[in-house]
C-alpha positions in Angstrom: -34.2 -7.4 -38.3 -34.5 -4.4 -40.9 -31.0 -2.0 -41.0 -31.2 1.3 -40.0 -28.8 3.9 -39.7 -26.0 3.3 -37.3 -25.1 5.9 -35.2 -22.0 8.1 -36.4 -20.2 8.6 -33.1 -21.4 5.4 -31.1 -18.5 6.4 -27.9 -18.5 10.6 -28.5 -21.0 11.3 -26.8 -20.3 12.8 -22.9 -19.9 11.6 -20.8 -18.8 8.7 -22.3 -15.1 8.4 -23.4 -14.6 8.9 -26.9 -12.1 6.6 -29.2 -9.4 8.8 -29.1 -6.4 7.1 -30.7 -8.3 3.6 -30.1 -10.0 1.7 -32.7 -12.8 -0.9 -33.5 -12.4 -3.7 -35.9 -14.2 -7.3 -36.4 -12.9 -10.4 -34.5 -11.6 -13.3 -37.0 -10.4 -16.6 -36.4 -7.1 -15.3 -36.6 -7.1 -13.4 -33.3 -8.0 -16.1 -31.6 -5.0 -17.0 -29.7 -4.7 -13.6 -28.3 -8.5 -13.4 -27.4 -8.2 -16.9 -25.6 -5.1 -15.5 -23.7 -7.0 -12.4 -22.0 -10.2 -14.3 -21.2 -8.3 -16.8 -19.3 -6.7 -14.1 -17.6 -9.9 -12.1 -16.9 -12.7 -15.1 -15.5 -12.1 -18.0 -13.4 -14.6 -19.7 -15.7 -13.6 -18.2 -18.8 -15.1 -19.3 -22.6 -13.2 -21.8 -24.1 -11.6 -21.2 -27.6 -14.8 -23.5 -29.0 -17.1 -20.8 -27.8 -15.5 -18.1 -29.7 -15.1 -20.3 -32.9 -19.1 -21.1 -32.7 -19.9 -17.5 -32.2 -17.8 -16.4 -35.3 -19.3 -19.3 -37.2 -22.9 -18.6 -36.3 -22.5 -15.1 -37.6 -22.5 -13.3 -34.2 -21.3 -9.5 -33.4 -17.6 -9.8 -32.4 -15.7 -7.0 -32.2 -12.0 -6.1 -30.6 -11.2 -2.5 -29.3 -7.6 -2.2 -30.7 -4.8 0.2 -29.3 -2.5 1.3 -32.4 1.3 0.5 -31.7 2.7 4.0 -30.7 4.4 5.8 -32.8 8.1 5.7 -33.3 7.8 1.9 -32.4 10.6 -0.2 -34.6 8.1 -1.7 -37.7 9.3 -5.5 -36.3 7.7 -4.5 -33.0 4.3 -2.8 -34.4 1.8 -5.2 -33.1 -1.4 -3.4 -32.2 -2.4 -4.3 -28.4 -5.9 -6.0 -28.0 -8.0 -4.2 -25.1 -10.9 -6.0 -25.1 -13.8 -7.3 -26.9 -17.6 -8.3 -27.1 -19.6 -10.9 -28.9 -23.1 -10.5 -28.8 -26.0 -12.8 -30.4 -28.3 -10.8 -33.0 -32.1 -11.6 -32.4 -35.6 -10.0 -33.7 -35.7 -6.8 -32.5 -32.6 -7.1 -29.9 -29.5 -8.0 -29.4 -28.1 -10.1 -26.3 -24.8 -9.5 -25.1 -23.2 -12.2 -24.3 -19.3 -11.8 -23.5 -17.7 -8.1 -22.9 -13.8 -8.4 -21.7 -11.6 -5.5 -21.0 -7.7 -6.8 -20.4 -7.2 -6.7 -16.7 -4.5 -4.4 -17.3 -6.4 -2.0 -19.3 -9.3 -2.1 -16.5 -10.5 1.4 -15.7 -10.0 3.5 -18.1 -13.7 3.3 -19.7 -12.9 0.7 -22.1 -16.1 -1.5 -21.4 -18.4 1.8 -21.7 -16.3 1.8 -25.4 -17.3 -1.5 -25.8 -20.9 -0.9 -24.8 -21.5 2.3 -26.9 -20.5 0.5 -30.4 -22.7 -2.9 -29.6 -25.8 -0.2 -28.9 -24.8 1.6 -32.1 -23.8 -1.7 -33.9 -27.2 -3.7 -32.8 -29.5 -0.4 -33.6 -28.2 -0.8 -37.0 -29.4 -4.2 -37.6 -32.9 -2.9 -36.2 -33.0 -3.8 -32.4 -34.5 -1.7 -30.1 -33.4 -3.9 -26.8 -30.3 -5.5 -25.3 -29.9 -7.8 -23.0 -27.6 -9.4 -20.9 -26.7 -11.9 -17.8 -23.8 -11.1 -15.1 -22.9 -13.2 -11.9 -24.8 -11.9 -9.0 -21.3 -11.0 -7.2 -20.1 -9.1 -9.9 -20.4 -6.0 -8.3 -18.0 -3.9 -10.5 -19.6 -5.0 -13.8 -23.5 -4.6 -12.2 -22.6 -1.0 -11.2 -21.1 -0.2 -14.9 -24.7 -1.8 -16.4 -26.8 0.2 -14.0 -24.9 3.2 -14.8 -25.2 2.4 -18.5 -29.2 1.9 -18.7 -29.7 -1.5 -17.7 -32.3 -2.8 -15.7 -32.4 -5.8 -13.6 -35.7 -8.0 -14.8 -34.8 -11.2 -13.4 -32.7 -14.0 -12.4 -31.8 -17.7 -13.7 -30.9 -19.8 -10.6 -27.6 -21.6 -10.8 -26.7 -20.3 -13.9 -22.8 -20.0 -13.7 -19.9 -22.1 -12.4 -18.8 -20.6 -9.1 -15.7 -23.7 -8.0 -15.9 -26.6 -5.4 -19.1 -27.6 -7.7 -21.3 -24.8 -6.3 -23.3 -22.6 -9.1 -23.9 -19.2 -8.6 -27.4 -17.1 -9.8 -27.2 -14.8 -13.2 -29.0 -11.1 -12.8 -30.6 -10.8 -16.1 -30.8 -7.0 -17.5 -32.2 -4.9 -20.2 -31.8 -1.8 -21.4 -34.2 -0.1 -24.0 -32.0 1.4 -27.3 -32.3 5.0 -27.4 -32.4 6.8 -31.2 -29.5 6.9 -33.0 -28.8 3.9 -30.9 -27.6 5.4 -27.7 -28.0 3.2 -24.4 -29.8 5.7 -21.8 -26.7 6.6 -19.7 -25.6 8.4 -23.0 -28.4 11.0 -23.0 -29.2 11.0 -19.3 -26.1 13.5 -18.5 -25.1 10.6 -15.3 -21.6 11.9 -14.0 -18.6 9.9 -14.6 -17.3 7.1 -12.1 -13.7 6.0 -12.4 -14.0 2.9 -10.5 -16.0 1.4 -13.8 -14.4 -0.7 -16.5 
């Protein structure tokens, strides 16, 4: 894929929530541990530690959203909080997303729309035009935050995910077309804010 410019304020845009105090950095090896902690206590099925380590290794997009320790905090106790994170899969022209995570305790407070803005911004800079992305069919909360985001549902791969009790549940496949600087749609369109997304 050919670079372009990324965009300069991926999550500034209204209505989407801007960094604030929060900040972006690239996943290592080193965060592992605590990245292994909060998927396992986000999914049912959640990636194993391999997964990440591939991901990392094959080059991939992997980035934490970072909450500075606050200030007045003793310096032995300064250990910036990890709110989530994405790793998404570089192709020709796109990008495919392919694990977003917000904490469960940080739910709801517009850190997945965060995490969504920089990948747009992130993935138009490496020259895609397109992401795209699968979600469990009964993930209702996260469907709702795509639709409200740009994404489209085009398909579905049958049996896709592990759903317990050796039963596999369908994927929704969606797209969403990269808007110039690399905005996803939502961020133009003006759609009001919801507070029940991630």
């Amino acid at each position: 894929m050919s670079a372009r410019p990324q965009a300069t304020e991926p999550c500034g845009v209204a209505p989407w929530p801007a960094l604030g105090g929060l900040a972006l950095r690239a996943m290592t090896l080193a965060d592992l541990d605590l990245v292994c902690h909060l998927e396992q206590q986000a999914y049912s099925f959640p990636w194993s530690r391999g997964n990440f380590t591939d991901s990392l290794a094959a080059g991939y997009a992997a980035w934490l959203l970072i909450e500075p320790p606050a200030s007045g905090t003793r310096r032995a106790e300064r250990q910036p909080g990890c709110l989530g994170y994405y790793v998404a899969m570089p192709g020709v022209e796109e990008a495919h997303l392919l694990n977003i995570t917000v904490a469960p305790a940080a739910q709801g407070r517009g850190h997945a729309r965060r995490l969504l803005a920089h990948l747009a911004a992130q993935a138009w800079g490496q020259g895609a035009q397109t992401l795209w992305l699968e979600v469990r069919d009964s993930n209702q909360r996260a469907r709702r935050l795509y639709a409200f985001s740009g994404f489209t549902e085009v398909g579905r791969r049958k049996a896709y995910y592990p759903a317990g009790q050796g039963l596999r549940e369908d994927a929704v496949v969606m797209r969403a077309a990269l808007q110039s600087p690399g905005l996803l749609p939502a961020q133009l369109g003006g759609a009001e804010d919801s507070h029940d997304l991630v």
